[in-house]
N, C-alpha and C positions, 0 to 999 in steps of 0.2 A: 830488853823492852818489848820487843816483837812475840817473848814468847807466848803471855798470855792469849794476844790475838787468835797465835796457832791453834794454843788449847781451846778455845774456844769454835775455835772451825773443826777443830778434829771432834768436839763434840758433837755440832750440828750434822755433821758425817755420820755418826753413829747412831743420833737419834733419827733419819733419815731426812732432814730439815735443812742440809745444805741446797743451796740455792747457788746455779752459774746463769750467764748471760749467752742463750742461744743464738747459733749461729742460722739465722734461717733467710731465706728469697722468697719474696711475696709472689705469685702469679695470680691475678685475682682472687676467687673467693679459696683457692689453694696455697698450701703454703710449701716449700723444699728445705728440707731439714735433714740431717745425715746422709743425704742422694735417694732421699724418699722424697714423690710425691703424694702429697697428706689433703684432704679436706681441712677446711682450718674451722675449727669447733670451739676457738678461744679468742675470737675477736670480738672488739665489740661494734662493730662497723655494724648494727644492726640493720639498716636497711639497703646493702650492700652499694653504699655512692661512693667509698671509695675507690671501688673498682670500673664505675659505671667511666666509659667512655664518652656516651654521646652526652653528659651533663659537661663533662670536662674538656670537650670541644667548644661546644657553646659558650662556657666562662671563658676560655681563652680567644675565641673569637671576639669576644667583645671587651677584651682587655685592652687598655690603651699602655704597653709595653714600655715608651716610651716614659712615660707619667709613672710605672707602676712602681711602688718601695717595696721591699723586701723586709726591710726594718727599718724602725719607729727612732732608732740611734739615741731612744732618752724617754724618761720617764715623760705621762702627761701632764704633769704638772710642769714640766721646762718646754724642751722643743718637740714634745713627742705627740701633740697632740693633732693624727690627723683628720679631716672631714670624716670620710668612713669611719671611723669609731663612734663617732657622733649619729650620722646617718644609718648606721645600723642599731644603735641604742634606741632611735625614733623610732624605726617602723618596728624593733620590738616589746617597745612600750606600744606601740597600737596593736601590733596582734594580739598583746596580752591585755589590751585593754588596763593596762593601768597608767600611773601619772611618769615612771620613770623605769631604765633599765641602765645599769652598767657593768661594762667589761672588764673581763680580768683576763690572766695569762691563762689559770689553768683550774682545773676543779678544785685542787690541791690549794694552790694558791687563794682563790675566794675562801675554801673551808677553814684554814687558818688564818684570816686576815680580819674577815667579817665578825665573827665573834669576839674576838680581841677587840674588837674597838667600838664594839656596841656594850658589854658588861663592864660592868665594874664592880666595887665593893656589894653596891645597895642591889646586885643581880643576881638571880641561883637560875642555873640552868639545868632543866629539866631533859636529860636525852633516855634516848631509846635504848639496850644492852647492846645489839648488833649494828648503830650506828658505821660511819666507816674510819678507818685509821686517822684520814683526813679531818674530821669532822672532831674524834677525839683531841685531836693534837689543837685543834684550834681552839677548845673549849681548856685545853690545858695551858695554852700559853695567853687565857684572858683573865680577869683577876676576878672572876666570878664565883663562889661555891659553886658546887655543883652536884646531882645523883643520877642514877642510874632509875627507868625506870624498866619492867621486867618486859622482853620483847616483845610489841605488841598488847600487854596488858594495860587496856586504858583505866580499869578497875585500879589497877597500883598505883596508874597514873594521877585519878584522881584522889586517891590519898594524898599522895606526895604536895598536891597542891591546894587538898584542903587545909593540910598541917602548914604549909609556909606561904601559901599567898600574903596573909596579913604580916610576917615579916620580913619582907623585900619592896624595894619601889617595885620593882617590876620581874618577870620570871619567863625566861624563854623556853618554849618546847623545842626539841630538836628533833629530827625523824629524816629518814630517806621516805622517798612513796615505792620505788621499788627498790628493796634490799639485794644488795651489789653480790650475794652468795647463794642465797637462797633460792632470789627470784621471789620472795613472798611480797605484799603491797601491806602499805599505811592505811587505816581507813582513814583517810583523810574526813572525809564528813564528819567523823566522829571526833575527831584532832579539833575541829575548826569548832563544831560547837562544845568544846570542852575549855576551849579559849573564852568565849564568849559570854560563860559565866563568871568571869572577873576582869575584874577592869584593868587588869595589870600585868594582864599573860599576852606572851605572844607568841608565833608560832614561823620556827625557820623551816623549811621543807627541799630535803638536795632532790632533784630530780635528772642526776645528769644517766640512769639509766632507763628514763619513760620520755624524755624530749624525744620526738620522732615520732618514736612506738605507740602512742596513745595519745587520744584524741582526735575527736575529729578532723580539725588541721596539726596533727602533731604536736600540739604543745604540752603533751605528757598527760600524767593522772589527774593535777590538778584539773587542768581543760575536761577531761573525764567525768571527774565529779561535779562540777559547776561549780567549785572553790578556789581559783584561782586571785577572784577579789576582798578574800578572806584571811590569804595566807601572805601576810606581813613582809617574810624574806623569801621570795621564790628563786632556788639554786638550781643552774644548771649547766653543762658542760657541753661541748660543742666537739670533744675528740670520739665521741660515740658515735651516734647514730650521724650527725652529721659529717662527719669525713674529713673533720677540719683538727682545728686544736681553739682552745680556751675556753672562757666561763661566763657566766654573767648571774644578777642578779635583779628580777623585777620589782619593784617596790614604791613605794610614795619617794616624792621627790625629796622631804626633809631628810630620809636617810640614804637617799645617793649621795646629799649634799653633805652632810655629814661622813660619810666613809671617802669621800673624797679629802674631805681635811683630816681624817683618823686612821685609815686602814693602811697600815703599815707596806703591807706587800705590794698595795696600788701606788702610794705616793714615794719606796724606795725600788722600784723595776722598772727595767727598760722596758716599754709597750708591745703590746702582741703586737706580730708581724700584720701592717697595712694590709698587703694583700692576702694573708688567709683571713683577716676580717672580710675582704672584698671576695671574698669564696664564702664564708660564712654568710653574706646578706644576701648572693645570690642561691643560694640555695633556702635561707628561710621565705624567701618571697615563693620559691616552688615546694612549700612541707605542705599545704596544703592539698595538693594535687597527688601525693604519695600515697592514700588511701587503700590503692591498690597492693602496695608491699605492705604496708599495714596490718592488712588483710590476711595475704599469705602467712607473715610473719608469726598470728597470731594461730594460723590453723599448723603449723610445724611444730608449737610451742605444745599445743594441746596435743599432739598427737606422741609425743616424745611424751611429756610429762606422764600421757596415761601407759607408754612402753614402761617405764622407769616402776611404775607403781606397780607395775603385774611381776616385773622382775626382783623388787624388794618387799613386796606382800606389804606396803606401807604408802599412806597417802602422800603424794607429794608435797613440799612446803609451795612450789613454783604455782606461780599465776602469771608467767610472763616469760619472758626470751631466754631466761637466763635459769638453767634445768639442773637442781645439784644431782649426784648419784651417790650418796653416802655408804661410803665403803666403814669407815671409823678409823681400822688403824693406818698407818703410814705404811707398811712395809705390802700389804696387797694392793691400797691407791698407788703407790706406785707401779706395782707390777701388773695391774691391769690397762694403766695410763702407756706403758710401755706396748702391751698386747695390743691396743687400740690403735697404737703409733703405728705398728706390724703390721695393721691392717687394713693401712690408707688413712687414718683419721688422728688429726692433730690435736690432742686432746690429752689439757696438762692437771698434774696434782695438785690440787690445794692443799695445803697442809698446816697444822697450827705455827705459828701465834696468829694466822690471818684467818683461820675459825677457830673454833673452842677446840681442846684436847678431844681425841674419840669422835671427831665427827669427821676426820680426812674422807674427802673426794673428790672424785672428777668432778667438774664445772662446764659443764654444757653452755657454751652461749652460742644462739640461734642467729642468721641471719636470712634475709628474707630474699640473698640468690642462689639459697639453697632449694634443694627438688626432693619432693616428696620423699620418693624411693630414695634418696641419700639419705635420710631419717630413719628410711626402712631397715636399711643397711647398717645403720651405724645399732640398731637394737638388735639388729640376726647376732654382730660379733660380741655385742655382751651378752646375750642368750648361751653363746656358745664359753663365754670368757664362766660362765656362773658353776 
């Protein structure tokens, strides 16, 4: 019974696509990995607070230790439901300026739960081609139709919804604002008035890799473009740039109220842990004031991205933190990703099914307690890798 498994590992082996679980040690923004130590180039702690100590003195200073739960011990629908989950859904319905906000366990978790229990027969959902795995899987386990529309191309887009607006109740657009490989962004302004010529579209938007990183108080692209009171499902994750774990989603209150009596993964899971909610609210109440990594954030990105471009004779897709280096095939993405490990810098392969065949590479993602000259450094050794 065991053997076909084997064959099938022994193929993943061959075609370079096996995949193990590193053994690595965190030291702030470095990571220790085979008794090397590495810059770490593959997190997503974007504005580097999970390493920050003086934030993590202050939140445990003001913890009341005695009070504090570690876990939720049951779903919110039975005994799970504590203040904090509440109290931090309020004040981010106020910073997002809409009528409601609710929490989920994990990115993962809202992208397969939400769609599920918002489609049905009379829905066609409308996604992006590089959507995320998460995002697919939830469109796949709701009973919706659904298409493909060509990435970024709002030209196709609006085909796809001249042809079917009039045969569905209603039709969701699906989109990340920043794409989780690329680094490229949704025009969102373009999303939102493409919605707004039918009365029956609406528009989901994951944002768990721009919370933080944009905006003037950090609330991502949308905050960015002034559409944040436009976009119906606003998704976003809290294991990124914020330092925490789980998800939430902004929205009008009839459809918290509604996912609350339908979204599968919220009404059968035990509750994110009380106290990293109680990390999560103290650090949304200070994204505002992060302006300054922000900042940095943004000038490391642009400064990589235009290394990446002189080294590949090709415009980068990146507009944000997260920098690809497209090597194509598997067998040099590795052996560069390796070279790079060699050489202080922790920086892993991508490799298909998680992009398209022919496009393997390293995946650069930026974080803002990194120093200029570390960026400088990290392009001398692929100058020299070329």
């Amino acid at each position: 019974m065991l053997n076909f498994y084997a064959e099938q590992l022994a193929q993943l082996q061959q075609q370079g696509r096996y995949r193990t679980l590193p053994d690595i040690r965190h030291e702030g923004k470095w990571i220790w990995h085979d008794e090397r130590k590495m810059l770490n180039f593959s997190s997503n702690d974007y504005l580097g607070l999970a390493a920050n100590q003086r934030l993590k003195q202050q939140f445990l200073a003001q913890t009341d230790w005695q009070q504090a739960s570690f876990t939720s011990s049951s779903s919110r629908l039975l005994t799970g439901n504590f203040p904090i989950y509440a109290e931090l859904e309020s004040v981010m319905a106020s910073q997002f300026q809409r009528e409601a906000c609710l929490l989920f366990n994990s990115g993962y978790h809202a992208n397969i739960g939400i769609l599920p229990a918002l489609a049905d027969k009379q829905t066609l959902i409308l996604a992006d081609k590089l959507v995320h795995a998460s995002l697919i899987d939830g469109i796949r386990l709701s009973a919706a139709d659904y298409q493909r529309y060509r990435h970024n191309d709002y030209t196709h887009l609006q085909q796809l919804l001249e042809k079917n607006s009039k045969s569905y109740q209603r039709i969701i657009i699906v989109t990340e604002s920043v794409f989780s490989m690329d680094g490229d962004m949704a025009d969102l302004r373009q999303l939102v008035a493409l919605k707004q010529r039918y009365r029956n579209v609406m528009l989901y938007v994951d944002e768990a890799h721009a919370l933080g990183v944009f905006g003037q108080n950090g609330l991502g692209l949308a905050e960015n473009c002034a559409c944040i009171g436009q976009i119906d499902f606003l998704v976003g994750t809290f294991g990124k740039a914020l330092a925490a774990m789980g998800a939430y989603v902004v929205c009008d209150q009839v459809i918290k109220d509604y996912l609350i009596n339908k979204m599968r993964p919220l009404i059968f899971s035990t509750a994110l842990s009380p106290l990293l909610a109680q990390w999560v609210y103290f650090l949304m109440q200070r994204l505002p004031e992060m302006q300054m990594q922000r900042q940095h954030l943004q000038q490391l990105s642009s400064e990589l991205q235009r290394g990446v471009e002189q080294l590949t004779q090709q415009p980068s897709p990146s507009r944000s933190q997260i920098v690809p280096y497209i090597l194509g095939d598997n067998a040099s993405t590795l052996s560069t990703a390796e070279r790079l490990q060699q050489c202080g810098f922790y920086c892993l392969p991508i490799r298909p099914p998680t992009v398209p065949s022919g496009t393997s590479r390293i995946r650069f993602s930026l974080t803002a307690d990194m120093a200029t000259d570390e960026v400088a450094q990290l392009l001398d050794v692929l100058k020299g890798s070329q």
